[in-house]
N, C-alpha and C positions, 0 to 999 in steps of 0.2 A: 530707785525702787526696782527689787525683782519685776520680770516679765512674766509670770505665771499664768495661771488660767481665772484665779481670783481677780488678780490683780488687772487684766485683761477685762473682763467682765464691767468692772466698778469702772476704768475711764471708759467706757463706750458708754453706761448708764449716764454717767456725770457728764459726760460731752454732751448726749441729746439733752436731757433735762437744761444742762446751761444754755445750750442754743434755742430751745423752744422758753428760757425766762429773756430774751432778747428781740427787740422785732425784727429781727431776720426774716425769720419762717412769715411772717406776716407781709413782710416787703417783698419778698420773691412770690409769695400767692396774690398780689397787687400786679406784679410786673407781670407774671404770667397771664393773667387775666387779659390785662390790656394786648401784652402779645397774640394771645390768639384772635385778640379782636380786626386784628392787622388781616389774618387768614385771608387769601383772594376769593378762595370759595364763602367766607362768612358772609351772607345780603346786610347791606348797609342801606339804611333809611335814606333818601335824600334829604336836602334842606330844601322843605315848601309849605306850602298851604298844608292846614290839615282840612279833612271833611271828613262826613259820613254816607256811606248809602247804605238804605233799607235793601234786603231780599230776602229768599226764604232757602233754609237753609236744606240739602238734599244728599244727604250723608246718609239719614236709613227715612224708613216710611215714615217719620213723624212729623214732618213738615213745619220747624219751629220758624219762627220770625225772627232772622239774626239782623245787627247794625254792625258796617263792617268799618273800623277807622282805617284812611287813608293819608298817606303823604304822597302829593299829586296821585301819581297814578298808580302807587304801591299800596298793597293792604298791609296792615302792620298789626291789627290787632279784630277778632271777634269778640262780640256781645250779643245777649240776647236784649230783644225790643221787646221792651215796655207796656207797648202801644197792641200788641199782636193777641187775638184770645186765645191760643194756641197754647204758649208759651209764654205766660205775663212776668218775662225779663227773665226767668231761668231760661239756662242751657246744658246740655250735657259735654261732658268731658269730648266727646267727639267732636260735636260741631265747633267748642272753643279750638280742639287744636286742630282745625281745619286748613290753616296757612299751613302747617307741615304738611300735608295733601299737595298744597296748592306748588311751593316750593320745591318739595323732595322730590326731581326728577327720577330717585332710583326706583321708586315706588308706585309708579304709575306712567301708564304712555300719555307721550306728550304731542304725536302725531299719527294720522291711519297708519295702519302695519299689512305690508302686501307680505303674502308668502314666496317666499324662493328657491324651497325646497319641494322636496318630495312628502306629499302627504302625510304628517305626523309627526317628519322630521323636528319640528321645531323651530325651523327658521324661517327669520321674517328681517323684512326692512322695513325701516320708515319711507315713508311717501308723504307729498303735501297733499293738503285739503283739494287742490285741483285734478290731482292726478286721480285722487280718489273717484271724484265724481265721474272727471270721464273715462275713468275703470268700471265704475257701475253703468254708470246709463248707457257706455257701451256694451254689454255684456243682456243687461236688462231687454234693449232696444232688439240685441239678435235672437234672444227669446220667442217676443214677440212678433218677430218676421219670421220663425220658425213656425207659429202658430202652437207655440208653447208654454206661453206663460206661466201655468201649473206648476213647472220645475223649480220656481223662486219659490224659497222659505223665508219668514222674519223669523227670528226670536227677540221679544221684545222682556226687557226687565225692569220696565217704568210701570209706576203706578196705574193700574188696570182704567182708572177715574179720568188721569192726566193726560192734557192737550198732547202731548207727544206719545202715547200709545194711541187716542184716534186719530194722529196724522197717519201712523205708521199702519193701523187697520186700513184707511181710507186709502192710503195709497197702495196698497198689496190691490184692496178694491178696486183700483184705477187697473191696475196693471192687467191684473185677472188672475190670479194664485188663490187659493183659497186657504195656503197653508202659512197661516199668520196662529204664534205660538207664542206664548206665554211662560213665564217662571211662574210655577206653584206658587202660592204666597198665603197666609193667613188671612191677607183680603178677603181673598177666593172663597172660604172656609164662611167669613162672616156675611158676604152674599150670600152664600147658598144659606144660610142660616136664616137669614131677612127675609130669603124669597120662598123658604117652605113654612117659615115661620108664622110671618106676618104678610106674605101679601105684596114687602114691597121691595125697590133695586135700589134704595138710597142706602147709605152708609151707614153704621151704628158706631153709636160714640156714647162715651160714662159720666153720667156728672158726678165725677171722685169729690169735688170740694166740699157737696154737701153732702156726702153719706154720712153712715155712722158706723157701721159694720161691712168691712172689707172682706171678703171670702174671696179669696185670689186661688185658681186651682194651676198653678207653677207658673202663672206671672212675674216674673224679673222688672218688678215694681222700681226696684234701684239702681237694675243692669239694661233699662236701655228700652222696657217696654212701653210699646205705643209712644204718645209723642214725648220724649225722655225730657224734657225741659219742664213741661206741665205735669208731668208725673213725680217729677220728683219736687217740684214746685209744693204738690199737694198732700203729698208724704211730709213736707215742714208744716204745713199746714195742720194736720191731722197730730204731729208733735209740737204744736205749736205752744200747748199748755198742761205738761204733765200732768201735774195735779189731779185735771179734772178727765182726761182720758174721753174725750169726747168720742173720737173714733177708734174702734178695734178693726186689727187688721190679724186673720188667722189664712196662713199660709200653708196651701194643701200642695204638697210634691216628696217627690221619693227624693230628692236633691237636697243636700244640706248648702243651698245656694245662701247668697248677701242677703237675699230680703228673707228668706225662711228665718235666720238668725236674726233680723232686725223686728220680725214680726211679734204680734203678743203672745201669739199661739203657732206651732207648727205642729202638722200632722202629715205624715212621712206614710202615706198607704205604697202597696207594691207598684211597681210601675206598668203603665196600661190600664188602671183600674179606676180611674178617675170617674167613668161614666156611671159606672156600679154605684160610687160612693154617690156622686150627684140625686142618682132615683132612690138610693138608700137615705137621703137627707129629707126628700119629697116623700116619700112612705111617711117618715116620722110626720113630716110636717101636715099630711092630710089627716094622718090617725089622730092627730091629735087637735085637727078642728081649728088651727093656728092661721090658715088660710086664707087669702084674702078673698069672702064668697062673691061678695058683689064685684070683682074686677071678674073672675073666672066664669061667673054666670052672664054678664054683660060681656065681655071681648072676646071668649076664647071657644073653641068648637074641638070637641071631639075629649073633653075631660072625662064625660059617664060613658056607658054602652052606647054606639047611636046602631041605627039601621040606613043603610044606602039605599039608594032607590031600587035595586035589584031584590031587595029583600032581605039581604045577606048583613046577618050581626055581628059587629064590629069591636073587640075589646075596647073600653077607653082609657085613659091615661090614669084614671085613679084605679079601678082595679087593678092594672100592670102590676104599679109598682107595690102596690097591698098584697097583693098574691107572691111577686116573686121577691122583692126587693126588702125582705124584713129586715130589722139591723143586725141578728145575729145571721143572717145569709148574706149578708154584703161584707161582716167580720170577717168570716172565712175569704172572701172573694180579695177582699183589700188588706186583710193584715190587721187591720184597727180594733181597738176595745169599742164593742159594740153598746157601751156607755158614752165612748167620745160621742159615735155618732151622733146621739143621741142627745146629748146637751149641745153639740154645735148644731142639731136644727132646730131644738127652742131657741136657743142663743140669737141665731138667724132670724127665726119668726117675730121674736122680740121685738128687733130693733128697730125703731122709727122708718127709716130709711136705708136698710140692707140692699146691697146688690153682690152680683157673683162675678167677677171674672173668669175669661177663658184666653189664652193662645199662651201656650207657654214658652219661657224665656223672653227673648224679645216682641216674640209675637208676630214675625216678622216670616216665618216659615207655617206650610198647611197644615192642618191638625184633623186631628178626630171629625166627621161630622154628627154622628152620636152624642160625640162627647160637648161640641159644644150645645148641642140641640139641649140636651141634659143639664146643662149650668144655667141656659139659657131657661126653661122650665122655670129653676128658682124662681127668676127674676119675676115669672109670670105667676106664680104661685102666690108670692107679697106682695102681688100689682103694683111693682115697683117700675114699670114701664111709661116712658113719656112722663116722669114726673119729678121732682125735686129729688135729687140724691138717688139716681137711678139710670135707667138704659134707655138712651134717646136714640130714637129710630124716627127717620124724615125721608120725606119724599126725594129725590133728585132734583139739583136748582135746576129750575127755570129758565136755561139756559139757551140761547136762538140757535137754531141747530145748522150742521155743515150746512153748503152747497151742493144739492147733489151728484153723484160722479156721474161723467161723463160715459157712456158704455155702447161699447160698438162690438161686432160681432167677435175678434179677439178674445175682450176679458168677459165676455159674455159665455163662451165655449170656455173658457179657463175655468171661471168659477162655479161652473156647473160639475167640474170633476169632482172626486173625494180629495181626500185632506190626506197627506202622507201616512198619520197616525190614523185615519180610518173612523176620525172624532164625527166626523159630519161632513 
């Protein structure tokens, strides 16, 4: 047979095609397999008992109830619990692949890191957990015979609620600092909302399973918002029966994100404008008498004009948004046909058990406080508040409180300074 360039071609087709009708190619993806399983870096299970232990899982703010299998003292596999109200047996993609966390030493420290550089340089060693401590409490200790305790900062980036942010408050308190600091959080945002709101410093949480109409204003319903295990739990839920379309879910954000796409409805307004649209949906919904009267006359203060005790006349919340918030002024503001707005607030006032969400994406960063006061409104508007398929707002458990700190004339003069940032 010539050697040409055809002829070249045709046995290199004919040689792979033969080799892949033979189990070659299948024998060597078998051997290879097992070979890498040899790898000294690959973790190998031991041969033992299996078990399980419950905990709760602490990957982002959603505090799911994971069951973790083990071989003795190895974890080898995550699940969500059953048993948890949290999360009844969902989990999200994060907390399942939490042993790569736990594992992949490249990806996280695995020990305290002292600096050994020069300010910024970037360098650092590991140290052990001993050296740490008596690195701090010696440093801590010369503070306080300085008669300086003020100079110690925390920054804390645990859950504002959680036993380990009042240790770390209490203890700054012991010490005598007053600059104990916090990460911004969406938390933050839904306090302040509870507390100008309603009155109180307990949590706010949604009863998603029984709604009917979801009004998410840039919620990451499927990426990760709020507690992502029972969120996405109740998203299957909510698809549980096509057919009958029990619950609508219409997605307000300028993001063509996963759940805008998954949703029944998306409205895409400009971005920043959410609040506008919020009081342009509440205009509709008062003009048109859709209202819930007896919740707004019974719970809520400051809806009509009132007068203060100074004398002095006070807009109230229904003239506001009748005055400025018309649908064709909230169109120009957000972008949106000032017909959507319009059937999404009958749409809204319709439905048995409407509620609104607020913090977008995860939910898990600070947000507007306008803007949530404004979604928040909704809620109060179809006195969908404390009630089946709506926004439950509770007191703070009942919980037996610290020991008081101990205070001698040190953190006593500490905490009477200001606060680095000048907060208080």
């Amino acid at each position: 047979m010539e050697l040409n360039r055809r002829n070249f071609i045709k046995l290199i087709v004919g040689g792979v095609a033969g080799i892949h009708a033979t189990p070659l190619p299948w024998k060597l993806t078998d051997d290879i397999a097992i070979w890498t399983q040899n790898w000294p870096w690959v973790p190998v299970p031991p041969v033992g008992e299996f078990f399980h232990e419950t905990s709760v899982c602490t990957l982002c703010p959603g505090g799911c109830g994971i069951e973790v299998r083990k071989v003795d003292a190895r974890a080898v596999k995550i699940e969500g619990r059953t048993d948890y109200p949290v999360n009844p047996g969902g989990l999200c993609p994060l907390g399942a692949g939490g042993l790569q966390l736990l594992y992949n030493e490249n990806i996280r420290y695995t020990s305290p890191m002292k600096r050994v550089g020069p300010r910024g340089s970037g360098k650092f060693q590991n140290i052990s957990w001993n050296e740490a401590l008596q690195e701090l409490s010696g440093r801590i200790a010369a503070l306080r015979d300085k008669r300086h305790p003020d100079a110690l900062a925390a920054i804390n980036g645990h859950l504002s609620r959680s036993s380990m942010s009042l240790l770390i408050q209490r203890f700054l308190k012991a010490v005598g600092s007053p600059n104990y600091f916090s990460i911004p959080t969406g938390e933050e945002t839904y306090s302040m909302v509870n507390r100008l709101m309603m009155g109180s410093h307990g949590p706010m949480s949604y009863d998603l399973e029984n709604a009917d109409f979801i009004l998410s204003f840039g919620c990451g319903l499927i990426e990760g918002w709020g507690a992502p295990g029972r969120v996405i739990n109740a998203w299957g839920l909510w698809r549980e029966n096509p057919l009958k379309k029990k619950t609508q879910v219409v997605q307000v954000e300028s993001r063509a994100s996963n759940t805008a796409s998954k949703a029944d409805r998306w409205l895409a307004p400009f971005p920043g404008t959410e609040t506008a649209l919020a009081l342009g949906l509440a205009h509709v919904i008062i003009k048109e008498g859709s209202y819930d009267k007896g919740f707004v006359n019974q719970y809520t203060f400051g809806f009509e004009d009132w007068t203060s005790d100074d004398g002095k006349r006070h807009m109230g919340f229904r003239t506001l948004v009748l005055q400025k918030y018309a649908p064709e002024t909230v169109s120009k503001i957000t972008g949106l046909n000032a017909n959507d707005i319009v059937a999404l607030a009958k749409a809204f006032a319709k439905a048995k058990a409407p509620i609104a969400l607020c913090g977008k994406g995860k939910g898990d960063l600070n947000g507007s406080l306008l803007e949530f006061m404004a979604i928040q409104s909704l809620n109060a508007l179809v006195g969908n508040i404390n009630m089946p398929g709506g926004v439950l707002v509770h007191d703070p458990l009942p919980l037996s409180p610290w020991p008081e700190v101990a205070f001698d004339n040190i953190n006593v003069d500490g905490l009477s300074k200001p606060r680095l940032d000048m907060a208080g």
